[in-house]
N, C-alpha and C positions, 0 to 999 in steps of 0.2 A: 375365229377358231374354225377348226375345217369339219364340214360338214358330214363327213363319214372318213373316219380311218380304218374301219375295217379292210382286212386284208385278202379276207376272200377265203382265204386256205392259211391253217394253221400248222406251223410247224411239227415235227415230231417231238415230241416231248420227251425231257430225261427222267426218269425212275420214280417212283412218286416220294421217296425219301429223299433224295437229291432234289427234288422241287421244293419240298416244305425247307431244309437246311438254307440253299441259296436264297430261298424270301424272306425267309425267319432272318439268317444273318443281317439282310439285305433292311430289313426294316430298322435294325440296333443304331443305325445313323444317325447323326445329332441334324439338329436340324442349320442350317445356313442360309443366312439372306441371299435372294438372287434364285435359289434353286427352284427348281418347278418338284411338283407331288402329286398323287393324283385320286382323286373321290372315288373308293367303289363302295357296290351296294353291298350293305354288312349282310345279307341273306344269304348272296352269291358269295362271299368272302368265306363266309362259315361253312357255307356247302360244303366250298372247296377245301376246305383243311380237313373237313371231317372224313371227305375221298381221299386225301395224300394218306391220314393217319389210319385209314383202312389196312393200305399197303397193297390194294388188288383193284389192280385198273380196271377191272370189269367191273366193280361193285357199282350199286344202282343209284347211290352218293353222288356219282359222275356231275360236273356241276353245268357243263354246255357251256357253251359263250360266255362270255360277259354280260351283264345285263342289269343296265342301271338306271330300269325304267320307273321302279318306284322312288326315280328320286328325282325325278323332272316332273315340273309342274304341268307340262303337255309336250306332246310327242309332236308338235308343230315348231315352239320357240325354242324349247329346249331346253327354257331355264330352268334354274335350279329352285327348288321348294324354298320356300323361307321357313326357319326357326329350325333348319334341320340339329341333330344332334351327334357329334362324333361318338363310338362307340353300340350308337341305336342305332342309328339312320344308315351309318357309316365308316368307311374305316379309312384310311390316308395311309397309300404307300410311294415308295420316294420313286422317281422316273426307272431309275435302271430295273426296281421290282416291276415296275408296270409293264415295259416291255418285254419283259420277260413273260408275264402272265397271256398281254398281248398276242406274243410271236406262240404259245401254247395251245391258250384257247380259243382266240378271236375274240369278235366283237360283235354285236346286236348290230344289221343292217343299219344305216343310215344315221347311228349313235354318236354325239361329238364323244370324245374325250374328255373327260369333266378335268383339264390341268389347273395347280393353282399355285403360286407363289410360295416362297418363304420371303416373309415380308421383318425386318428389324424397327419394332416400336420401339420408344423410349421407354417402355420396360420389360419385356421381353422381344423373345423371338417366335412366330408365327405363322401354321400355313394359313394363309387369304383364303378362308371359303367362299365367302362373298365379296367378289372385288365388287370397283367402285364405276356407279352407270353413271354414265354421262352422256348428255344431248349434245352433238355437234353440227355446226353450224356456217355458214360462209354472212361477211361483213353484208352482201348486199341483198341477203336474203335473209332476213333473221326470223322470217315464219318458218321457214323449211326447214325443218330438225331432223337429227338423225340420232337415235338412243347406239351407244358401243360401252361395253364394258373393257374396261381396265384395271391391273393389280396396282395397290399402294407402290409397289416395287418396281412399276413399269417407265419409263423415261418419257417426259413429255414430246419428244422425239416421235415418241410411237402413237402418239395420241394426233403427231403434226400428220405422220404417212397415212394415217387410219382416214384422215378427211381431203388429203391429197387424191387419195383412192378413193375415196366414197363420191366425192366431186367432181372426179377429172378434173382438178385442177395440173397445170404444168410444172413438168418439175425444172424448169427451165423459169416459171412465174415469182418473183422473191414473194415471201409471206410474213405473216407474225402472228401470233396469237396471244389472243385475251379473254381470262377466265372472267366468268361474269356473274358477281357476287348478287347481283339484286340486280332491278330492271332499269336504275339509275345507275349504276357503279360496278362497274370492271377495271382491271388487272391486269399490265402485261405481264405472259408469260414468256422471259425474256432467255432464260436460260435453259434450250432444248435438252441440256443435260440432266435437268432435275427428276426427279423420282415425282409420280404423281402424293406421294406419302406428303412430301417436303414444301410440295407448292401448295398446299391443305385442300387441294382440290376431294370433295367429296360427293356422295352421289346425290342426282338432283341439279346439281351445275350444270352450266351451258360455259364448252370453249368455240371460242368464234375463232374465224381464219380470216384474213383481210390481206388484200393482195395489190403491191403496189403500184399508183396509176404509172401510165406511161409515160408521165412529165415529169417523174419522180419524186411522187406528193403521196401520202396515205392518204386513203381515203376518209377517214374518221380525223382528219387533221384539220388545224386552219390553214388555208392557203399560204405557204410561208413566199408567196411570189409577187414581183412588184405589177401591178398591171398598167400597162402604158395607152393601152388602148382598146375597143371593144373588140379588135380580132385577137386576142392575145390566145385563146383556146386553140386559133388557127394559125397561132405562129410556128415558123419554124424553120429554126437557123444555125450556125453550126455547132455542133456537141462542143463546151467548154467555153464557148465565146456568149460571154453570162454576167453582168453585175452583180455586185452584192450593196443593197441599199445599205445607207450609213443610219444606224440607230442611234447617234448622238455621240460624236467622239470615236466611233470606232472604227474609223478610218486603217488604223495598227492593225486590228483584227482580219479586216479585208483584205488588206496589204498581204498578210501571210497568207492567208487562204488561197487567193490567186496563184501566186507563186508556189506552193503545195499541190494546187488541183492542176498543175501544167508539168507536174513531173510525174511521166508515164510510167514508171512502174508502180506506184501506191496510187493513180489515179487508176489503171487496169487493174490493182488488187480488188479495192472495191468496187468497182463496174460489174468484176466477175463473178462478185457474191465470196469470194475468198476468202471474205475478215468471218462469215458465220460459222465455219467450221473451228476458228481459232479463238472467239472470244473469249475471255479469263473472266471468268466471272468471279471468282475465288482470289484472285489477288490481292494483297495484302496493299500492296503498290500500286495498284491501279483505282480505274473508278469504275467497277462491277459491266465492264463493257458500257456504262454509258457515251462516254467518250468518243468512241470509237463507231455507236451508231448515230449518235447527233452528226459526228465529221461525213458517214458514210451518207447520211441521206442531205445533206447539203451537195453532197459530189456526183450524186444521183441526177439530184434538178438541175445543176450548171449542167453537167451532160446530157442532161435529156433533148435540148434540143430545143424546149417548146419554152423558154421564160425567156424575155428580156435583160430581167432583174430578179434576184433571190433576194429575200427577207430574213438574214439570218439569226432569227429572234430566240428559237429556241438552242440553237447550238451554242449563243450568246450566254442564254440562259447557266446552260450545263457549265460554261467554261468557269462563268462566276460561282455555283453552285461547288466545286470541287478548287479553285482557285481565289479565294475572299478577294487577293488585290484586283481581282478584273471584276467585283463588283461596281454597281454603281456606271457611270458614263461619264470617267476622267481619263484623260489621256495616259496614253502608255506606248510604253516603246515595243517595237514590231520585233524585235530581235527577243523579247521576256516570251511575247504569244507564243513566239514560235517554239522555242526552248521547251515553253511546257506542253503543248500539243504534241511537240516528238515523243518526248519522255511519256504523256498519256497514253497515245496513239500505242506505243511501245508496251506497257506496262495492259495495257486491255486487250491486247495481242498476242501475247508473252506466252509460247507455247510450253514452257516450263509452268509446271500447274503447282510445284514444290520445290522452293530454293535451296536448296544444300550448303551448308556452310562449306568454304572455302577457304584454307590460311596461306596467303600468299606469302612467297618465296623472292627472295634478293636472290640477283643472278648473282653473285657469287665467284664472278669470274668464268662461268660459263658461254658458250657462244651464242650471241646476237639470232640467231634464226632458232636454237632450244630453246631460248629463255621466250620470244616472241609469241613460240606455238604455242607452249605451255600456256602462257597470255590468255591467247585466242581461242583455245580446250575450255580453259575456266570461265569465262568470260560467256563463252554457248550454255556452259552447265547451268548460269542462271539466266541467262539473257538470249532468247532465242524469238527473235519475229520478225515480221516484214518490214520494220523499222532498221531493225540487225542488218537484215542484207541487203537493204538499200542503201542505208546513211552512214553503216557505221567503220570507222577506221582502227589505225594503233599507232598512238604516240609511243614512241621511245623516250624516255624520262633518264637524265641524268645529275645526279647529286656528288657534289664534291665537298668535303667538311673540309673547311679554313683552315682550320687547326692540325688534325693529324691523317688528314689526305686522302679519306677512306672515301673511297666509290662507289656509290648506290645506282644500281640500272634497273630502272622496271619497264616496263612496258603494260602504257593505258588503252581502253578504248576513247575513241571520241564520238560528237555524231557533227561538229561543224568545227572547223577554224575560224579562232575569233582571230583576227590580223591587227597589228599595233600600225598607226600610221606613223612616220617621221616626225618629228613633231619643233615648230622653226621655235626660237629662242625670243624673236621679236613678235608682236602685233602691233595692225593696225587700227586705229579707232577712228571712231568720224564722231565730232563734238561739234556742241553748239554755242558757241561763246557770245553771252549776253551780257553787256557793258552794264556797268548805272549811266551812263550819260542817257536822259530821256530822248535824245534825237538819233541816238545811232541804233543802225539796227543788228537783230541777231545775227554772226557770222559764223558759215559751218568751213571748219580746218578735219583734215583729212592726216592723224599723227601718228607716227609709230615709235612703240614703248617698248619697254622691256616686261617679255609673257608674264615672268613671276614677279613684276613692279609692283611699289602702291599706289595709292593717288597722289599721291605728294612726285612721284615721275612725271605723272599725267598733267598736273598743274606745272609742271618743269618745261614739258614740250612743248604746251602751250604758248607759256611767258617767254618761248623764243622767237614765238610768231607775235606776237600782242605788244610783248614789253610791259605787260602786266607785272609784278613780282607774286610771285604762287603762295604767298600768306595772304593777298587779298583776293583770293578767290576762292569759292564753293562748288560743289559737285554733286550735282541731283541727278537723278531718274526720273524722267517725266516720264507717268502714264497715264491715258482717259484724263485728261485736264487737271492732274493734281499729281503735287510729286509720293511718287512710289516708295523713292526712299535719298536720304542727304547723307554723303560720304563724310566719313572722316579722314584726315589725309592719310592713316598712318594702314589704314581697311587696304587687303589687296585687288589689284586690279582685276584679280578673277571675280571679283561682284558684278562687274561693271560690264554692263551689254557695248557692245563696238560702238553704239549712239547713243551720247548722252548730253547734257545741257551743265555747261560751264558758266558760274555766276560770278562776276565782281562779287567781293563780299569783309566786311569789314563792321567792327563796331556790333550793335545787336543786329543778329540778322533775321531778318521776317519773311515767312515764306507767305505769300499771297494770291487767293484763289481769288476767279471770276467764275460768280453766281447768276444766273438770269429768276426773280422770280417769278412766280407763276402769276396769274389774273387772279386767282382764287385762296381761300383762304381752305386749308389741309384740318380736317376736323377727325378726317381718321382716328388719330394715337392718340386723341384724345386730349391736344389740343387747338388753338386757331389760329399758327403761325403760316405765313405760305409757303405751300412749299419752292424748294429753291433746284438748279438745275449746272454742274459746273460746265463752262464753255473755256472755250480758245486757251493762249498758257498761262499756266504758273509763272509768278515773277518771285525773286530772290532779292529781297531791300536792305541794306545799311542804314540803319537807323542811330544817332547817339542817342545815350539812353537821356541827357537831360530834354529831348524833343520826340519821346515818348507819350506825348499828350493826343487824345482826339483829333483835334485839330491840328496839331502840327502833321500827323499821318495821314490827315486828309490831302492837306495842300501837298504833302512830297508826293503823294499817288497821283494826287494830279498833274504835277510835273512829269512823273512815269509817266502816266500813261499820254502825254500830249501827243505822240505822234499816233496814238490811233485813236486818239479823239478832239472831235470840233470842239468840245470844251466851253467853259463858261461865257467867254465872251459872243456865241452863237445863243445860247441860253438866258445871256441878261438880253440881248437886244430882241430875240422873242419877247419874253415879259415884259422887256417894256414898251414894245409896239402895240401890247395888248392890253395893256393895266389902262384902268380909267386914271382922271385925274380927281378922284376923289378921296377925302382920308377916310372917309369907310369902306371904301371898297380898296386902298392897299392894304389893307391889312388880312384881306385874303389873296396877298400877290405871293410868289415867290420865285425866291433866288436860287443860284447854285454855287451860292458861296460857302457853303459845305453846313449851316444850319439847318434844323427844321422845327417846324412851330411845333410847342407842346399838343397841340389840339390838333394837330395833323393826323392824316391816314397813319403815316410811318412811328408818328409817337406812338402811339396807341398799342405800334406791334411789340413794347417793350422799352426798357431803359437803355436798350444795348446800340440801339440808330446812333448816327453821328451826329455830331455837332447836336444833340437832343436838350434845347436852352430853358435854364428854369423859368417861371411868370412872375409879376405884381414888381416890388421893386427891386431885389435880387436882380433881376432883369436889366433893368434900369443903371442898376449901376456896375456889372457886367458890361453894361453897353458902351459905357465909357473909358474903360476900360480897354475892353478890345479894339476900339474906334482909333488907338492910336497903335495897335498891331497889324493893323488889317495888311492881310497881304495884297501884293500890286494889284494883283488883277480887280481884286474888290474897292479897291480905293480909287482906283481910275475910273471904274462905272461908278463909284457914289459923286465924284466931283461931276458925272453930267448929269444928276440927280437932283432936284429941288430938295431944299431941306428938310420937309415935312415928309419928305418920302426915305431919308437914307434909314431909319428906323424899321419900315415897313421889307425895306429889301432884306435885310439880315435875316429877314422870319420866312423866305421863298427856300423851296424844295432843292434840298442839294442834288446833284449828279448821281449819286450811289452814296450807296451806307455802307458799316463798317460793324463786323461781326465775328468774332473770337470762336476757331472750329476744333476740329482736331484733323489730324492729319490727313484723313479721307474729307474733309472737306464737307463731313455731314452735321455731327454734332455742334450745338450749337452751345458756346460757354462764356461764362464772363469775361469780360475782356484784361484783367488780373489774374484769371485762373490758369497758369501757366504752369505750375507746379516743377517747375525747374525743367520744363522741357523745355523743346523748339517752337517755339509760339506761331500759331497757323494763321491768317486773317482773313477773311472772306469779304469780297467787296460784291456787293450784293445792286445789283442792277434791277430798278423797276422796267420793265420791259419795254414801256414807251421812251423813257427815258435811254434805255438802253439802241433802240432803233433810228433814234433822232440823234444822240452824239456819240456815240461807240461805231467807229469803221471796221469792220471785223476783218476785211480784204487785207488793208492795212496793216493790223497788228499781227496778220500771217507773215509778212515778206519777211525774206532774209538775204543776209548775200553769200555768194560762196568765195569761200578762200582760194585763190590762183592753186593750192596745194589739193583743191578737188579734181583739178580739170589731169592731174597726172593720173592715168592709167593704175588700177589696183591690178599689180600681178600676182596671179593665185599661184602658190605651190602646185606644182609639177611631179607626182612620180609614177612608175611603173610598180604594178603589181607584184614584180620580182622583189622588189625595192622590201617589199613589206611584209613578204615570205622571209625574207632573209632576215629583216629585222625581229622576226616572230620568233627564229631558231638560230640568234642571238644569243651569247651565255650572260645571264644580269644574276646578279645578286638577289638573294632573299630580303623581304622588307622585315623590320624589327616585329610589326604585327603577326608575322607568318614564318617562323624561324621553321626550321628541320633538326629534330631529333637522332644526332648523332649515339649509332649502337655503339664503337669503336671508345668513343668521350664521353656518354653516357651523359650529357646533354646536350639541353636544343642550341642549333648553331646557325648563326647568317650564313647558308653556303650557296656557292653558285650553283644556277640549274642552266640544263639546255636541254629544249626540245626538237625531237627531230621528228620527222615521219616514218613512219618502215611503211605501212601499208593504206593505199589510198581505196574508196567506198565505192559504188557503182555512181551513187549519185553523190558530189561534193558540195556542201554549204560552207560560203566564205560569207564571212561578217566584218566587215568593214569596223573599227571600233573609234566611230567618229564623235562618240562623246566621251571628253575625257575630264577626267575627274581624280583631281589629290587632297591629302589634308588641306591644301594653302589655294586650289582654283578648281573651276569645273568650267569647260565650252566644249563648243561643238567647231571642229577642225573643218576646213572649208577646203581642205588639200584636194586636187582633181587625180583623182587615182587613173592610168590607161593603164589597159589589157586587151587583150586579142580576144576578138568576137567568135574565132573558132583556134580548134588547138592550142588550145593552154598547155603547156608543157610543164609539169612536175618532175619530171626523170631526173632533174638537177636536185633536186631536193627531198629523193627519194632513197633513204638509207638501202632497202632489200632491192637489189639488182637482178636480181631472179623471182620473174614474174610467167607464173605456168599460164594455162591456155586457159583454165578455167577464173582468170583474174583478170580485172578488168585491165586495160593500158593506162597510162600515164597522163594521155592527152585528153583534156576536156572539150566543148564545144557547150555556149550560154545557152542558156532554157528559158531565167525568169532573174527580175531581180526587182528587187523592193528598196523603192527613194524615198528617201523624205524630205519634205522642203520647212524650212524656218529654221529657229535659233533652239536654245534652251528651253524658252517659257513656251512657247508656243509651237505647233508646225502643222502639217498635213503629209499623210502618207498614199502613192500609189502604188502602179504596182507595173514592168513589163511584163510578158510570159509571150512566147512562142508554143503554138499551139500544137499538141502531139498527132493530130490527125492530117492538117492540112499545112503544116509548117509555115504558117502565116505568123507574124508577130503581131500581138495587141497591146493597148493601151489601157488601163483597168485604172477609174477613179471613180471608185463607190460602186454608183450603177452607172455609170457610165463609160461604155465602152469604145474604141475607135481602133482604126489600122493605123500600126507603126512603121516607120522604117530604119530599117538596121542602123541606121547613120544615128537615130535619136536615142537608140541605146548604147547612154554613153557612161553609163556609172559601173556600173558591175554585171559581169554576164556570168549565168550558168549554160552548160553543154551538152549535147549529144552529139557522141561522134555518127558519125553516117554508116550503116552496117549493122547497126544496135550494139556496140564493140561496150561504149562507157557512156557516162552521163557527169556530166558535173552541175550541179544545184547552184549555182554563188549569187548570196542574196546581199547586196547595197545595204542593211538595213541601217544605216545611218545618215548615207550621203545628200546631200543636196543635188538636184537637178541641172546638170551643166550639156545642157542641150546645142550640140552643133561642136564642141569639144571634142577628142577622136580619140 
């Protein structure tokens, strides 16, 4: 408040009846929030009426000055008395009486003006005698206080200049401020707009000012930067050339950021402090400007110059916080981030503070450039921000009804074009076709099918390479050493990744996992089985069901598996170089003729082991029994065996046991428990056992089919190719019909989109994952386009383009790839950088120099002159480095 408003000399005064009328009037005013009023002393107030009501300006009534010294508690601070009372103490007249009384009488030397609010409580309205004291303070001094009064009615605003001035702080310095509830616990006050009423700020509080470091960090923050090394305080390297570490999966997120923080108009919005005058905090659609300052201070520290790597943990935070599917750390597509970052960014920007409803208009048969504007009118009336005049375009929309021919034309905005690619009618797949014959090995064929086939094509293509017939073969998914999943012929080939594993398959078929188990016995879950570990592949077996026994599934696994193991006959001539010739001591020998002794380690873990043989004479006469089944290999080692010993070999440790899972290969079930599924078997490897005749080198080989060695030629098109196909006339799908007025119902009509007007900066989205009721992949077609001057004027409906609109031709800025399939991938990122026009490579934190030649997926532009900009972001493609 200013410390004397006295004016020195008072004006001439009008009539002393004309004085009393104009104040008397002057005071009948209702009261209103917002308005200022002002404290005089009720002695001096009554003087003065009692001199106008005189009627004789001479009289000794005269009141002098203003003079409202008995209502200040000292003529040093100037504050105002406490408990004072209106009517006794005082009287409140509205600004325009004051100055009036002002400009008449004057005022007491060195007198502030006691002004005060009209403040709107929730249940009336009020002038503020006593506004609200407040201690202010800066983040790096929090003993230095400074007491300022403020009205409930006053903008946090004024509370922000009040310590700007009191501090010399710059107004060039960015700030924030936080009310500080208790000596543990403060407040952002985030919205400069608010009324000191509204943010409950009361007196007694402390608002601190915090001002941000030069690396683009607050200071009361955790350091959101990756540090590489102990100079990192003294790094410093170019503005935007920045990592952003991967918090688990969020590769997508990075990916858009990059490419965002390299397009210079919304990276200079924020650099220049631009987003604080426009934040919406009040939007219904947005996220209360969080958005928008999580984005802003991530764009701070990539520019600032001074981080290797940014830690974008809390702007992570906010995205999940206002976005549920980006909680959590599972993969996501960079083309969703980016969609809703615009939309946010836009919506917490959104200088329309109150949406107006708007009933849009069918042109009608109007003209293409009326119907457009009108568009574009509407469109600002609720949509106006730095997003708008960056990103945003206007589709032309055209609807034709089938039926009785009626034309619908509107015109949308957009803020990217998504692009359809061409899409070929065949695929290729690369398969692994694994015989039953146990000598041959896996052979990968290299086939092309029909896109919308089922696996019954796939088994078709096949059996013209093999000679197989496609009823005796099966089709799995192998993953992590166990199959993922087993086709049925009639499933279509859109299930099916390009690489998959073709089995012989006939009769019951058995899918069979290899186990390694541990040394130790797994007492965890609370029991003492070991635990077990799956390795190398999955095999697919024909079994008849009458040789569905133990033993019969041991000896055919053993013929599986011969070519990647030495096998029994390695196994009996150990045992028996080492067995004594004694009959007490064979009987702790053993074999690997698929039995093992009840009193063994392996019995012990269960009834579930192989060949596991009852005792006493059960045994005995079992033994005779089997003695004339015995398979070869066991019959040939018993004839060079003494007789008192073929008895004792049958009771030796088989090769691997046999154990009934479920289809992950964990659960461990009876070997009957099939319950009408696909029966899983686990062949379970003691570890020594597994080291001395399991070749694991061996059971990797495979060969490749003469049909590998031909060349895979990837589809070829131009960017052209895929604008054109974009603004294609296609039919409506049955899910998404149009609502014929003319028919007055909804009808399958054709649409076409064109463009009339193009954005300063253009985002192209490649739409490389494609997805119907009957398939979903990801297109592996090599898109080319010109790394500058992109030309749109061919595909540019409004041919009249003024000076204030950007041109037609673009020039790439950034573009976002993604490498792998469906289930999997990794995303990074190019960008050309807006200061030094250098191009970079951006994977996570990891940064490096690019050259033009390597950006070969998708380019966004700047023409040279600042003329246009075009954005065009890859977010689908695969990495085709050295392609042009």
């Amino acid at each position: 408040m200013a410390a004397n408003s006295s004016t020195g000399s008072a004006t001439e005064p009008p009539g002393l009846e004309t004085q009393w009328r104009e104040i008397d009037n002057l005071n009948q005013q209702q009261l209103r929030a917002g308005d200022s009023w002002y404290l005089l002393d009720k002695r001096w107030y009554d003087q003065w009426k009692e001199y106008v009501h005189t009627g004789d300006q001479n009289s000794s009534s005269y009141p002098g000055k203003i003079d409202n010294t008995e209502l200040y508690e000292d003529l040093d601070s100037y504050h105002l008395k406490e408990r004072l009372t209106e009517n006794e103490d005082f009287v409140l007249v509205p600004a325009e009486a004051w100055h009036k009384l002002l400009s008449w009488y004057d005022m007491m030397d060195d007198q502030p003006p006691l002004e005060r609010k009209v403040v709107d409580l929730p249940s009336t309205v009020k002038v503020e005698v006593y506004p609200v004291e407040i201690y202010l303070c800066l983040s790096s001094n929090l003993e230095s206080t400074v007491s300022a009064r403020f009205s409930r009615a006053d903008k946090i605003h004024a509370i922000h200049q009040k310590i700007r001035q009191h501090f010399n702080v710059s107004e060039t310095a960015e700030s924030r401020l936080w009310m500080r509830n208790t000596d543990t616990s403060s407040e952002r006050l985030r919205n400069l707009n608010m009324t000191v009423l509204d943010t409950c700020l009361s007196s007694g509080m402390t608002v601190i000012m915090e001002i941000r470091n030069a690396d683009g960090t607050w200071p009361t923050s955790r350091p959101q930067i990756m540090r590489n090394s102990a100079d990192e305080d003294s790094y410093q390297g170019p503005p935007g050339v920045c990592g952003l570490t991967n918090l688990g999966n969020t590769c997508f997120m990075n990916s858009a950021l990059q490419c965002l923080s390299n397009t210079p108009p919304l990276t200079e919005y924020f650099l220049k402090n631009s987003y604080l005058e426009e934040l919406n905090f009040t939007n219904p659609l947005g996220m209360k400007g969080e958005i928008a300052e999580a984005y802003a201070d991530v764009i701070k520290q990539m520019w600032s110059g001074r981080h290797y790597s940014v830690v974008p943990r809390v702007f992570k935070t906010k995205v999940g916080h206002f976005a549920s599917q980006f909680l959590g750390y599972q993969q996501h597509d960079s083309q969703e981030l980016l969609s809703f970052l615009l939309d946010g960014l836009h919506e917490d920007l959104n200088r329309v503070k109150k949406k107006e409803y708007i009933e849009l208009r069918d042109a009608d048969g109007r003209p293409d450039q009326e119907v457009a504007e009108e568009a574009w009118r509407n469109h600002l009336r609720r949509n106006d921000s730095v997003i708008v005049d960056t990103f945003h375009g206007l589709f032309k929309s055209t609807l034709v009804c089938p039926q009785c021919n009626k034309v619908s034309v509107t015109f949308d905005p957009f803020c990217y074009l998504s692009v359809p690619l061409p899409v070929s009618k065949e695929r290729v797949m690369e398969v692994f076709y694994v015989s039953l014959d146990p000598t041959a090995k896996p052979t990968q064929y290299r086939l092309i099918v029909p896109k919308a086939g089922r696996v019954i094509d796939l088994c078709t293509a096949l059996s013209q390479a093999t000679g197989i017939h496609p009823s005796q073969m099966a089709v799995a998914d192998v993953f992590n050493h166990h199959f993922y999943r087993i086709y049925q012929t009639d499933e279509f080939l859109s299930c099916i990744l390009d690489r998959d594993d073709i089995f012989d398959g006939e009769e019951v078929v058995m899918a069979i996992y290899m186990r390694e188990r541990s040394h130790y016995r797994d007492y965890g879950s609370g029991g003492n089985s070991y635990g077990t570990s799956l390795f190398g592949h999955p095999l697919l077996i024909s079994v008849p069901r009458a040789q569905c026994t133990r033993e019969d599934l041991y000896q055919l696994l053993l013929k599986r598996l011969a070519p990647s193991s030495e096998g029994e006959e390695r196994a009996e001539e150990e045992e028996l170089s080492s067995e004594p010739d004694r009959g007490s001591s064979t009987e702790e020998g053993q074999s690997a003729c698929g039995s093992t002794d009840t009193n063994s380690q392996d019995a012990t873990d269960g009834d579930q082991s192989a060949g596991a043989e009852p005792s006493g004479k059960e045994e005995e006469d079992e033994d005779e029994d089997e003695e004339e089944e015995e398979p070869a290999s066991c019959a040939q080692a018993n004839k060079r065996l003494p007789g008192r010993r073929r008895y004792t070999e049958r009771r030796k440790k088989a090769l691997f046991t046999m154990q009934a899972v479920n289809s992950n290969g964990t659960t461990e079930r009876g070997m009957g428990e099939t319950d009408g599924t696909q029966p899983y078997i686990a062949i379970d490897w003691d570890p020594d056992m597994k080291k001395k005749y399991y070749i694991e080198n061996e059971a990797e080989k495979y060969i490749k089919d003469q049909s590998m060695d031909v060349p895979h030629q990837q589809t070829t098109v131009q960017l052209q190719e895929c604008l054109e196909l974009f603004t294609t006339v296609e039919t409506l799908e049955e899910e998404n019909p149009w609502y014929c007025p003319t028919c007055k119902k909804h009808q399958l009509a054709t649409k076409k989109l064109d463009l009339w007007s193009l954005p300063e900066v253009l985002i192209i989205h490649l739409k490389r994952f494609s997805y119907t009721k009957y398939s979903r992949e990801k297109l592996d077609t090599i898109v080319e386009f010109p790394l500058r001057d992109l030309d749109f004027s061919g595909f540019l409906l409004k041919k009249t383009v003024n000076s204030t609109e950007p041109p037609c031709r673009y020039d790439l800025i950034a573009v976002s790839n993604h490498y792998g399939g469906l289930r999997d991938g990794h995303y990074t990122s190019y960008a050309r950088n807006k200061d030094n026009g250098q191009w970079y490579y951006f994977d996570d934190s990891k940064v490096t120099y690019a050259r033009e030649e390597q950006i070969v997926l998708f380019y966004s532009t700047q023409t040279l002159g600042g003329c246009s900009q075009i954005f065009s972001l890859d977010l689908k493609s695969r990495c085709n480095l050295g392609v042009g």
